[in-house]
C-alpha positions as CSV (number, residue, x, y, z in Angstrom):
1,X,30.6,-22.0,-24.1
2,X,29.6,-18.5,-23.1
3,X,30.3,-15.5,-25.3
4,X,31.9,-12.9,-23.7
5,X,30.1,-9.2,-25.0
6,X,32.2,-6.4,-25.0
7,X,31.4,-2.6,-25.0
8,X,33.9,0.0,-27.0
9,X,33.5,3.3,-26.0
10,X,35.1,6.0,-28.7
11,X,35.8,9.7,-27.9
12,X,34.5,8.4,-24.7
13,X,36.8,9.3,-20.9
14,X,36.3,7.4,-18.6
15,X,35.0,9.5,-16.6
16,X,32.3,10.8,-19.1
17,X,31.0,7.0,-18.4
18,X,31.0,6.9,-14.6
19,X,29.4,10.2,-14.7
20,X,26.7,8.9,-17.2
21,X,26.5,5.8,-15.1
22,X,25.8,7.9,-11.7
23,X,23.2,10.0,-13.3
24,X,21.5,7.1,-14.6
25,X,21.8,5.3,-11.5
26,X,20.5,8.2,-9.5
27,X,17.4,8.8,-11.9
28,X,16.6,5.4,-11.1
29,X,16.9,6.0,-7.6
30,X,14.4,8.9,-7.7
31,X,11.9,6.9,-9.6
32,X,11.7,4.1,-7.3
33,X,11.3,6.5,-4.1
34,X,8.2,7.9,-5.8
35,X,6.8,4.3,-6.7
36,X,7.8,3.0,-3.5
37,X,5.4,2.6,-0.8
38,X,6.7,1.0,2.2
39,X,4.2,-1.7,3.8
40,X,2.6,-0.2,6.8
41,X,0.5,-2.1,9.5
42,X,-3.5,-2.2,8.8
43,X,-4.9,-0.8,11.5
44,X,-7.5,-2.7,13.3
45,X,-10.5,-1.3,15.1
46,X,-12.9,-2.5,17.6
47,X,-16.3,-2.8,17.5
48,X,-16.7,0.5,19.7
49,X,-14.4,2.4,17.2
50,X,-15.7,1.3,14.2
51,X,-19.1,2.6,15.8
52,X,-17.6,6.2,16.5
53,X,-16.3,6.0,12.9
54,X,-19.7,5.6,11.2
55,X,-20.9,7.4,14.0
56,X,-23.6,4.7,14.7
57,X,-25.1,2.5,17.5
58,X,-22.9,-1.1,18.5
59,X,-26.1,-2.1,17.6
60,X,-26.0,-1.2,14.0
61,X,-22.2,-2.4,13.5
62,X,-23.7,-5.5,14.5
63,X,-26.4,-5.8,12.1
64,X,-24.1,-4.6,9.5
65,X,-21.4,-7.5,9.8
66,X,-24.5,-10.2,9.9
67,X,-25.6,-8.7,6.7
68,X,-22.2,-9.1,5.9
69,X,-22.0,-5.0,4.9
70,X,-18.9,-4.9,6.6
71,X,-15.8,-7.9,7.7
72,X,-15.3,-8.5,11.4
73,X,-11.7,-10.7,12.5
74,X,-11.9,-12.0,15.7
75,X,-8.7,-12.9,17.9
76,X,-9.9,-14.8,21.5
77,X,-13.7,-13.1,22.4
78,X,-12.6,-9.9,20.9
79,X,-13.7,-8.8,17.4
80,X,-11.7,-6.1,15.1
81,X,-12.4,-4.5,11.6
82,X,-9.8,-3.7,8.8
83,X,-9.6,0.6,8.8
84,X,-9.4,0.2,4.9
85,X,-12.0,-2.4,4.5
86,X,-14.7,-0.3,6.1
87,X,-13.2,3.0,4.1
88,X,-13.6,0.6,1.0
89,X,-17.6,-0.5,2.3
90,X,-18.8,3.0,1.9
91,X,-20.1,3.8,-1.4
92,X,-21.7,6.5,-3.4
93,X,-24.9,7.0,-3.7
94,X,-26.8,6.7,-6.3
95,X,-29.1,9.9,-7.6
């Protein structure tokens, strides 16, 4: 059997709760559209991009994904890199 739980509101109008209930409801509303990050597409970039974005030689981007410095995906003869995989290969350097 299920128990049934009630709520007693005293010196309480009904609208006083709806209007508590809004505001609540709305401050949760708020929250979540500053938490909420809608999924966007990762962008994909070819070899010649990816080249212009390190500002590099094909060459180099080539040497770089054998070393395995940097991810390439390929899809049929053509090869693409993540945008926020090679933001996340450069690193600081050390002094």
């Amino acid at each position: 059997m299920v128990q049934e739980k009630s709520l007693q509101f005293i010196q309480t109008t009904p609208e006083q709760v709806i209007n508590a209930t809004v505001n609540g409801v709305k401050v949760e509303i708020e929250n979540l559209k500053k938490e909420f990050q809608p999924k966007q597409p990762e962008e994909l970039m070819t070899r010649q991009e990816t080249a212009d974005f390190f500002k590099v030689d094909l060459s180099t981007i080539w040497a770089w994904q054998k070393k395995g410095k940097i991810q390439g995906y390929g899809l049929g003869s053509r090869v693409y890199f993540k945008r926020s995989e090679l933001e996340i290969a450069i690193k600081p350097l050390k002094s």
